[in-house]
Backbone as CSV, one residue per row, in Angstrom:
resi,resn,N_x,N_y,N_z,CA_x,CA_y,CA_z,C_x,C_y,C_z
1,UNK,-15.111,-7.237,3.542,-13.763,-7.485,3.996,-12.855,-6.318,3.640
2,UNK,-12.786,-5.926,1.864,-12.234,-4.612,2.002,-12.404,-3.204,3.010
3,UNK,-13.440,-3.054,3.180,-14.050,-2.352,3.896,-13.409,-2.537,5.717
4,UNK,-13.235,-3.730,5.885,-12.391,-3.694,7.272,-11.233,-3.344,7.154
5,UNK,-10.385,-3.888,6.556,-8.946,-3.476,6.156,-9.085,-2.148,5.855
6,UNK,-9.566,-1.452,5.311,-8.775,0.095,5.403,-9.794,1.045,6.279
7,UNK,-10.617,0.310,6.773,-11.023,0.884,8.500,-10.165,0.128,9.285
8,UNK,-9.342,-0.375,9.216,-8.681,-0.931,10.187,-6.956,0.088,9.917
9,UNK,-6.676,0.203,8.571,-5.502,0.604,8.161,-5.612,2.786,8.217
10,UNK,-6.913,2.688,8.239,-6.661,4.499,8.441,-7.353,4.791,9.813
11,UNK,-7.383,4.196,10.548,-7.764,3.770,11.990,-9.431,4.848,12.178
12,UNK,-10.318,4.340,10.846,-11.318,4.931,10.935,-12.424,4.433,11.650
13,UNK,-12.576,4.058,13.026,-13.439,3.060,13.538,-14.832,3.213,13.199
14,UNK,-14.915,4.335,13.233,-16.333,4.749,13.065,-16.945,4.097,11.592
15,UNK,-15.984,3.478,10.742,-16.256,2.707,9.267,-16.359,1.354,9.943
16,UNK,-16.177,0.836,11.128,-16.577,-0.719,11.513,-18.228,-0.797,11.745
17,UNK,-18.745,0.228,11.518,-20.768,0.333,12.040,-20.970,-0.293,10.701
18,UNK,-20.435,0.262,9.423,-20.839,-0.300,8.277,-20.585,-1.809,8.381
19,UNK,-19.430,-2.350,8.947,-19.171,-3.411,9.064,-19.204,-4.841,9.897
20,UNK,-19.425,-4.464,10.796,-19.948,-5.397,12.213,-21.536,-4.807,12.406
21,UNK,-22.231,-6.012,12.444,-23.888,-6.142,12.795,-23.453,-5.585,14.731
22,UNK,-24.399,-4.650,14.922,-24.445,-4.494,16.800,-24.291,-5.739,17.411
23,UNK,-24.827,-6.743,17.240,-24.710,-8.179,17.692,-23.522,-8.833,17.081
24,UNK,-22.503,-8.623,16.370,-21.354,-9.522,16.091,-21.199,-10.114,17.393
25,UNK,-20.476,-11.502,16.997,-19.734,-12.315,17.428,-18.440,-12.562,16.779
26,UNK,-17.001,-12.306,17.298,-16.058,-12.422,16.483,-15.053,-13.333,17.518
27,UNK,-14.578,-14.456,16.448,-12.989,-14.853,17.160,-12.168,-14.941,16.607
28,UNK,-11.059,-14.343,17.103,-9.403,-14.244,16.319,-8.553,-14.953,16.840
29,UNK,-8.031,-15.401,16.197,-6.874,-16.562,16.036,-7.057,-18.007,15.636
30,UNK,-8.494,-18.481,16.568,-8.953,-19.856,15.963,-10.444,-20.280,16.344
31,UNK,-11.552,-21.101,15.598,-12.814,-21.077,16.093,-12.844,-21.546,17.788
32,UNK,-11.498,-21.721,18.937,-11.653,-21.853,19.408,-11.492,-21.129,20.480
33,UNK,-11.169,-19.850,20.005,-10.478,-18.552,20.589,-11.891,-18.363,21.372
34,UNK,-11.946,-17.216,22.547,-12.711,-16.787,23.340,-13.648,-15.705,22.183
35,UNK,-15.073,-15.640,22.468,-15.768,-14.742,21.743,-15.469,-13.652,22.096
36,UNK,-15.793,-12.514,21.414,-15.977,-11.167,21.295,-17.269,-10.795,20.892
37,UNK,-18.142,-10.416,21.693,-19.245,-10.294,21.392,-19.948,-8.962,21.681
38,UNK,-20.340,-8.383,20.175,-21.270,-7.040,20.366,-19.744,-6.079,19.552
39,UNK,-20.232,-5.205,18.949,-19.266,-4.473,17.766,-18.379,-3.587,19.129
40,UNK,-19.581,-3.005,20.057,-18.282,-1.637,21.044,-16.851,-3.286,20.936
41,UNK,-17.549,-4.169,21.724,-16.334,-4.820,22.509,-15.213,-5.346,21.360
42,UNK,-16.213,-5.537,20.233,-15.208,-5.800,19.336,-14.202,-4.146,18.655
43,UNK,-14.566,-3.595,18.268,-14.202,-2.105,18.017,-12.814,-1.996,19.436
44,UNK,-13.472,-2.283,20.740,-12.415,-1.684,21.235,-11.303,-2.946,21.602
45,UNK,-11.735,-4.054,21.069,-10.802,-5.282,21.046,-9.670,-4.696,19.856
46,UNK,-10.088,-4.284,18.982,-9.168,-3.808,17.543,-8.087,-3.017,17.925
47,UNK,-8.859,-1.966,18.562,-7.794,-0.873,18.728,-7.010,-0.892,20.166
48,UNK,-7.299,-1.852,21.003,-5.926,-2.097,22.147,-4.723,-2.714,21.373
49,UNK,-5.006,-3.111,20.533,-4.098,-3.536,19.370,-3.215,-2.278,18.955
50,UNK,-4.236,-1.796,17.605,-3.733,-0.781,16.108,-3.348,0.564,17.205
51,UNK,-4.049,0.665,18.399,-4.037,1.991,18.830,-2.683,2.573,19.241
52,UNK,-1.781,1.396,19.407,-0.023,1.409,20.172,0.515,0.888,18.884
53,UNK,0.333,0.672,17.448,0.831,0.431,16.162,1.169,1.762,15.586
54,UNK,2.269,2.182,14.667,2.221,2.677,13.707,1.494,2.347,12.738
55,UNK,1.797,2.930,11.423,1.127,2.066,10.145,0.612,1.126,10.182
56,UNK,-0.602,0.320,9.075,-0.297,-1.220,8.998,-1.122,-1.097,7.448
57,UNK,-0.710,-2.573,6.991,-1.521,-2.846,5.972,-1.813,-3.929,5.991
58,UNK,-3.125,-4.081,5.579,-4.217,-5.448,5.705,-4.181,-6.006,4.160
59,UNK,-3.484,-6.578,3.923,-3.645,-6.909,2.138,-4.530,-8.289,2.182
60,UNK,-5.504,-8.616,1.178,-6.357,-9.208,1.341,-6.414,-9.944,-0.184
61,UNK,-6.679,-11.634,-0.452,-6.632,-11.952,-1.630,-7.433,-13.402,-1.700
62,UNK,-7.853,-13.411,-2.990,-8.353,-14.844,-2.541,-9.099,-15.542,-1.993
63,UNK,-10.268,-14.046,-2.065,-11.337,-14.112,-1.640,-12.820,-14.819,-2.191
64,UNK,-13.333,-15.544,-1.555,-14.711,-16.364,-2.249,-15.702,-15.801,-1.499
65,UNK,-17.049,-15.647,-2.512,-18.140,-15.052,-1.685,-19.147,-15.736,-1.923
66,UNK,-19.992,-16.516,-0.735,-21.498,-17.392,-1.062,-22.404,-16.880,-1.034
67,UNK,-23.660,-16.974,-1.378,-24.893,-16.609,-1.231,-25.505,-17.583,-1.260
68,UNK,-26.278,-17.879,-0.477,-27.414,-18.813,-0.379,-28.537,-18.090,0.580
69,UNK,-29.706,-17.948,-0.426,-30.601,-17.001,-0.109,-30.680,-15.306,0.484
70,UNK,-31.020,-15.424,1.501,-30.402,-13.702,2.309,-29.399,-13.701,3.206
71,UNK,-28.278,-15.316,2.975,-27.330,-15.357,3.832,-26.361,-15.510,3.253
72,UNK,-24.978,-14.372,3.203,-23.794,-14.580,2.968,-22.337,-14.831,3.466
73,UNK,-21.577,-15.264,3.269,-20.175,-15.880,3.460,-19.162,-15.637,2.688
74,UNK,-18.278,-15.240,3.452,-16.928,-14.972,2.957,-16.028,-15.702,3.512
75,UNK,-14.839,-16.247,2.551,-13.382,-16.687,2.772,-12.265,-15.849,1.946
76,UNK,-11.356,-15.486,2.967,-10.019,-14.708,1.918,-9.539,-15.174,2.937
77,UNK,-7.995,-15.016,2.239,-6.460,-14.713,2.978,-6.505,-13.488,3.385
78,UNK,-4.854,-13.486,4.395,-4.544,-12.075,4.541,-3.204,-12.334,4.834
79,UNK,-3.137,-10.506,4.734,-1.484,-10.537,5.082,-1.464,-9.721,5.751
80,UNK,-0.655,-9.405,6.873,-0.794,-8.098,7.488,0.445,-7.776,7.762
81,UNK,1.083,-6.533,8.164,2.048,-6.005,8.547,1.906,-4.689,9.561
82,UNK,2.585,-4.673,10.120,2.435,-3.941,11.198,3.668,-3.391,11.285
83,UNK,3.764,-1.651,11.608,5.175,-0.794,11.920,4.771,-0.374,13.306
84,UNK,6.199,-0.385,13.725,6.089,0.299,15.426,5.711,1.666,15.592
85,UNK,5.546,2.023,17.051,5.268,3.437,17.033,6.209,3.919,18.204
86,UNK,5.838,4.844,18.880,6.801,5.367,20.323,7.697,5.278,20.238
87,UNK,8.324,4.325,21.444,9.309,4.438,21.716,9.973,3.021,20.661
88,UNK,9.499,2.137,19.925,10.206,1.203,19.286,9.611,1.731,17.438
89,UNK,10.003,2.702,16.754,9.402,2.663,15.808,9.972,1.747,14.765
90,UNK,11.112,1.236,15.151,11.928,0.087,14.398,11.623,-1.548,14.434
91,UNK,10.241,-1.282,15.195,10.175,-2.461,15.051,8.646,-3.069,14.276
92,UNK,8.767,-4.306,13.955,7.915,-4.394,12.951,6.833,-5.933,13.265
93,UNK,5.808,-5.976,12.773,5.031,-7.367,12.950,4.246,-7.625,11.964
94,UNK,4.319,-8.881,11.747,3.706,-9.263,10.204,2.852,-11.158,10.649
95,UNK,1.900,-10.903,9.825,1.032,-12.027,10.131,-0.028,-12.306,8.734
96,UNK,0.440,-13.818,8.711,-1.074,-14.184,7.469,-2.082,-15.132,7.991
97,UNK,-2.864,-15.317,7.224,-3.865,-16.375,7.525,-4.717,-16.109,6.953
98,UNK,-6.149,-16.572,7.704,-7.356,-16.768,6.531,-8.619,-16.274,7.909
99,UNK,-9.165,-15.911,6.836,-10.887,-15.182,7.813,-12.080,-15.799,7.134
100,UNK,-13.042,-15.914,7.904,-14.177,-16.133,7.491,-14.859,-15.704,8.066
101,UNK,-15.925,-15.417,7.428,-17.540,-14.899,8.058,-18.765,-15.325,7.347
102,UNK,-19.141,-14.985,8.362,-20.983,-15.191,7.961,-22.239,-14.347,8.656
């Protein structure tokens, strides 16, 4: 999870290979959100986003990690913030919630 957040915050994509399996499946916002499936589509799902962002920071806390056998799971919070870029650099976006994986 650290590892996404500041590939996500120094817009190093090429640090999401360490982090998304070629086969991910990802959904954002709720388990009922539309899939994202396979790291390109996810990678370039990220950055139609961060790519028109200024800054951001992914602060992350509160994190639990399972193991059960060769399979692991994570739960944290987050916080995020987001600064404008272009033509609105005054403007700003901020969002929390919670992630999980497996």
């Amino acid at each position: 999870m650290n590892r996404y957040a500041y590939a996500l915050d120094d817009r190093d994509w090429r640090r999401l290979d360490e982090v998304f399996a070629p086969d991910v499946v990802i959904r954002y916002g709720s388990p009922d959100a539309r899939a994202i499936e396979g790291r390109v589509a996810t990678v370039a799902m990220i950055r139609s986003f961060l790519d028109h962002c200024g800054p951001s920071q992914h602060l992350l806390g509160n994190m639990i990690v399972d193991i059960d056998g060769d399979t692991a799971s994570t739960t944290c919070k987050a916080r995020v913030f987001h600064m404008g870029a272009g033509p609105h650099p005054d403007k700003t976006y901020e969002c929390a919630g919670s992630t999980e994986t497996r």
